[in-house]
C-alpha positions as CSV (number, residue, x, y, z in Angstrom):
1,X,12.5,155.1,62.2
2,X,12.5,154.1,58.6
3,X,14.3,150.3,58.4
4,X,17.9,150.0,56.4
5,X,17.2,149.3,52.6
6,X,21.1,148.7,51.3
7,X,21.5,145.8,54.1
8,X,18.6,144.1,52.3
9,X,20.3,144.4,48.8
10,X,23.9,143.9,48.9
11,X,25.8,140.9,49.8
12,X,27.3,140.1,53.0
13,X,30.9,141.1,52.0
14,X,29.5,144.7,52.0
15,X,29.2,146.8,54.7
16,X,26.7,149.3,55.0
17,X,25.2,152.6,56.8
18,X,22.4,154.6,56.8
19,X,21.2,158.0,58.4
20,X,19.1,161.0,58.3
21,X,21.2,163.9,57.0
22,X,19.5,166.4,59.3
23,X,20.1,164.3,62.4
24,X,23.5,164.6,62.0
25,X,25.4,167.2,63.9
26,X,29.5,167.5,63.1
27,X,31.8,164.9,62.3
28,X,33.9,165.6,59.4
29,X,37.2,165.8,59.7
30,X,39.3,169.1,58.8
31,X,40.6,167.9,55.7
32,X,36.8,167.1,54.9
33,X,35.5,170.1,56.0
34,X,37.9,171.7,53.3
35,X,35.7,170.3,50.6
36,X,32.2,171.5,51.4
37,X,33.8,175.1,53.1
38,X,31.4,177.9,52.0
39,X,28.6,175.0,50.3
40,X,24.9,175.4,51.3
41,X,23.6,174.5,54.7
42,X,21.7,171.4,52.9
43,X,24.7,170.3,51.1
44,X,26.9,170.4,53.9
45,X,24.3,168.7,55.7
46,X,24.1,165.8,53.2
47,X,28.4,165.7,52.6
48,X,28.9,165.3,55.9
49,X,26.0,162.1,56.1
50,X,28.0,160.6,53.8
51,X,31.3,160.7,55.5
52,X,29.7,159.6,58.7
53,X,28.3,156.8,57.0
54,X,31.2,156.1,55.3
55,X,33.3,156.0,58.2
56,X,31.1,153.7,59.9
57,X,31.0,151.0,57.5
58,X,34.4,151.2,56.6
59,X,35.3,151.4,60.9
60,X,33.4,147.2,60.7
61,X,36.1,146.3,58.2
62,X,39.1,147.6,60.7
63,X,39.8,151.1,59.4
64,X,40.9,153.6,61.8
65,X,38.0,156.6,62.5
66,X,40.6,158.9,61.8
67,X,41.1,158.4,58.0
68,X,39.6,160.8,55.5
69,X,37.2,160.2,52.6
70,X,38.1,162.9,50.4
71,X,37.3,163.8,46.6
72,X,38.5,163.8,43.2
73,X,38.5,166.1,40.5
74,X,35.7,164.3,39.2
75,X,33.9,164.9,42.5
76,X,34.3,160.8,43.3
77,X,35.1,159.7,46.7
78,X,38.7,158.8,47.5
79,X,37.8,155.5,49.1
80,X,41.1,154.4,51.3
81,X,43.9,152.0,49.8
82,X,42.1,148.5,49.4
83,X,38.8,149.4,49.8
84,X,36.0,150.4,47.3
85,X,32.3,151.7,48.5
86,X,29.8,153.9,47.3
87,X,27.4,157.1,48.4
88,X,24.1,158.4,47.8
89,X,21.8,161.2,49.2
90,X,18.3,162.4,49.1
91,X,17.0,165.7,51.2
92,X,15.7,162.8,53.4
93,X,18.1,159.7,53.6
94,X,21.2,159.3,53.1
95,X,23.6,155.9,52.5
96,X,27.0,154.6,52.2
97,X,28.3,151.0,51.3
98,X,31.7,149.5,51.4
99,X,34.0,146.9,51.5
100,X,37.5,145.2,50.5
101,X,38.6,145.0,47.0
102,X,39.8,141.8,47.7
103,X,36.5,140.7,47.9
104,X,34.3,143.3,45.5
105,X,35.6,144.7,42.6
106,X,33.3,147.5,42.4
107,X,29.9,149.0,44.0
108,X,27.7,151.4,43.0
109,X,24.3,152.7,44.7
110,X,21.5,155.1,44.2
111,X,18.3,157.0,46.0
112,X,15.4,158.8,44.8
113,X,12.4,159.6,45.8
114,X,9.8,157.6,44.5
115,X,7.7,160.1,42.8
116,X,7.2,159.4,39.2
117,X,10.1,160.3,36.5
118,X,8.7,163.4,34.7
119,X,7.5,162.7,30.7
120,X,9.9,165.4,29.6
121,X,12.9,163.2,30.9
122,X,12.1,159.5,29.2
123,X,13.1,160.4,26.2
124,X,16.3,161.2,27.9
125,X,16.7,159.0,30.2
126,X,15.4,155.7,28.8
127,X,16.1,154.0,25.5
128,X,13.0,153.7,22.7
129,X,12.9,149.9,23.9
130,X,12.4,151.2,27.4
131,X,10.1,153.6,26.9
132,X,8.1,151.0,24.4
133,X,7.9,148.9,27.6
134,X,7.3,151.8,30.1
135,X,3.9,152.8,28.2
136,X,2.3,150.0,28.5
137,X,2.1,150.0,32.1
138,X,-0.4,151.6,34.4
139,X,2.3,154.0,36.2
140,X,5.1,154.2,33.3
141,X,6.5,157.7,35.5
142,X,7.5,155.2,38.6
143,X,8.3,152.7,37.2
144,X,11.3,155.5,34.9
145,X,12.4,156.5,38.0
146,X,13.1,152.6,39.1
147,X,15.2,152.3,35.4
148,X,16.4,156.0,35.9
149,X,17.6,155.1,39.5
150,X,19.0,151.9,38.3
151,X,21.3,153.2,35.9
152,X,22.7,155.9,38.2
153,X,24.0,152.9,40.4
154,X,25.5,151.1,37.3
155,X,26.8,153.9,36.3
156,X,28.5,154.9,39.8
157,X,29.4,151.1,39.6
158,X,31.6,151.2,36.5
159,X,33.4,154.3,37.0
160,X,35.9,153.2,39.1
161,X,37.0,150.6,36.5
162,X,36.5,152.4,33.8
163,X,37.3,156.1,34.5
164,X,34.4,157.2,32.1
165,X,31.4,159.2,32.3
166,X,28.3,157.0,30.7
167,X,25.2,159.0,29.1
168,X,21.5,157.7,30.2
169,X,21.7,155.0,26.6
170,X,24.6,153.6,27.6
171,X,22.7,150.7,29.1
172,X,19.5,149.5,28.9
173,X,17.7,148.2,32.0
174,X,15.2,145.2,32.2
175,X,13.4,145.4,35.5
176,X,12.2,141.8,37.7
177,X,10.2,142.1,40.5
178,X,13.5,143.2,42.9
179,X,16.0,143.5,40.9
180,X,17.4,144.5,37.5
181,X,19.8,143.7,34.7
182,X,21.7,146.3,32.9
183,X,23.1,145.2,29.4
184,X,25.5,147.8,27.9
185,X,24.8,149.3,24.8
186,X,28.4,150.7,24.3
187,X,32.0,149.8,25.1
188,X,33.6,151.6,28.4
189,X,36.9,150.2,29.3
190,X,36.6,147.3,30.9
191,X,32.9,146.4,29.3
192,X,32.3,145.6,26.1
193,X,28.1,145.3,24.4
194,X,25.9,142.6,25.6
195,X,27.9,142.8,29.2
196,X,25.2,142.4,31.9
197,X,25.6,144.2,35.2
198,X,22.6,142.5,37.8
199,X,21.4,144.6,40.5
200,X,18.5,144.8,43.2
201,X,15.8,148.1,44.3
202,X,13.5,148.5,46.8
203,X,10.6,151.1,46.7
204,X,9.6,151.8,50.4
205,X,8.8,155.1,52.3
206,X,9.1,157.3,49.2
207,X,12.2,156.1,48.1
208,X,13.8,154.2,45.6
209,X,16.9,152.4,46.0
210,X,19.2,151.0,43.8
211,X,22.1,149.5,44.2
212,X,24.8,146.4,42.5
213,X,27.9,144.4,43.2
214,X,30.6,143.4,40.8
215,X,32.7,140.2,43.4
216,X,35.9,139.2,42.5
């Protein structure tokens, strides 16, 4: 049974669940099922780990089973009316974490697996400071996908502020040796150059996770 990695990340005002997609069987409710009706086995697989996660968390901080996490436009979850959380998914794993906006302004989280970020997608993904950095290390490709994951849960993190999709250089990551600082290169409402959001990962059982808290 793999142990919990977002627990081990986040603060205690967040809640936070974790599952196997392919151990769960049902659970969505009917104006979730809606969202995913005629989607891939695996996708509906993953979808509905997410909701069940979700639902679990947010059921700690006192909200009723029967309320739906449904989607935006932009594909974003709904989250309920004074609550903010985050999803993310591999084949294997699958992870949600919430909690009151009275407490966190934002949250954003990410998973990979932990095989090494592919040469083709550096130069997309990471900026020439990064990649500068990146090949002088013995293992440049696992170390991207640490940087590569960690922008994913920045950028997840800001959205809901901001309301705007970031490209890969929009930040630029420096890695410690659990957690991260993302310094934006660009404005996005709400964040202006030389902002800092600070985050933690975890590499363990062929993942990578990611994940950061903006408190009140």
């Amino acid at each position: 049974m793999r142990q919990a990695l977002f627990r081990r990340l986040l603060g205690p005002k967040v809640e936070t669940e974790e599952i196997d997609p392919h151990t769960v069987q049902g659970g969505l409710l009917k104006s979730e099922e809606a969202l995913v009706d005629g989607a891939a086995q695996t996708r509906i697989e993953q979808f509905t780990a997410g909701r069940v996660c979700s639902r679990i968390a947010l059921g700690r901080l006192g909200v009723a089973a029967t309320t739906p996490v449904l989607r935006g436009e932009d594909r974003a979850p709904i989250w309920p009316p004074g609550f903010i959380g985050s999803i993310s998914h591999t084949d294997t794993w699958c992870a949600a974490v919430v909690a009151r906006t009275e407490d966190i302004r934002s949250l954003g989280i990410d998973l990979e697996s932990s095989t090494p970020l592919k040469e083709a997608l550096l130069k997309r993904v990471c900026t020439p400071k990064e990649r500068d950095w990146l090949h002088q290390l013995p293992a440049p490709g696992v170390t991207g996908k640490i940087l590569f994951s960690a922008k994913e849960a920045v950028y997840k993190c800001q959205y809901p502020l901001s309301n705007q999709f970031l490209g890969f250089h929009a930040v630029e990551v420096e890695l410690g040796e659990d957690s991260f600082q993302a310094v934006f290169q660009q404005e996005a409402a709400g964040f202006q150059p030389g902002d800092v959001v600070s985050g933690r990962y975890l590499v363990e059982e062929g993942l990578v996770a990611t994940a950061c808290e903006l408190p009140r």
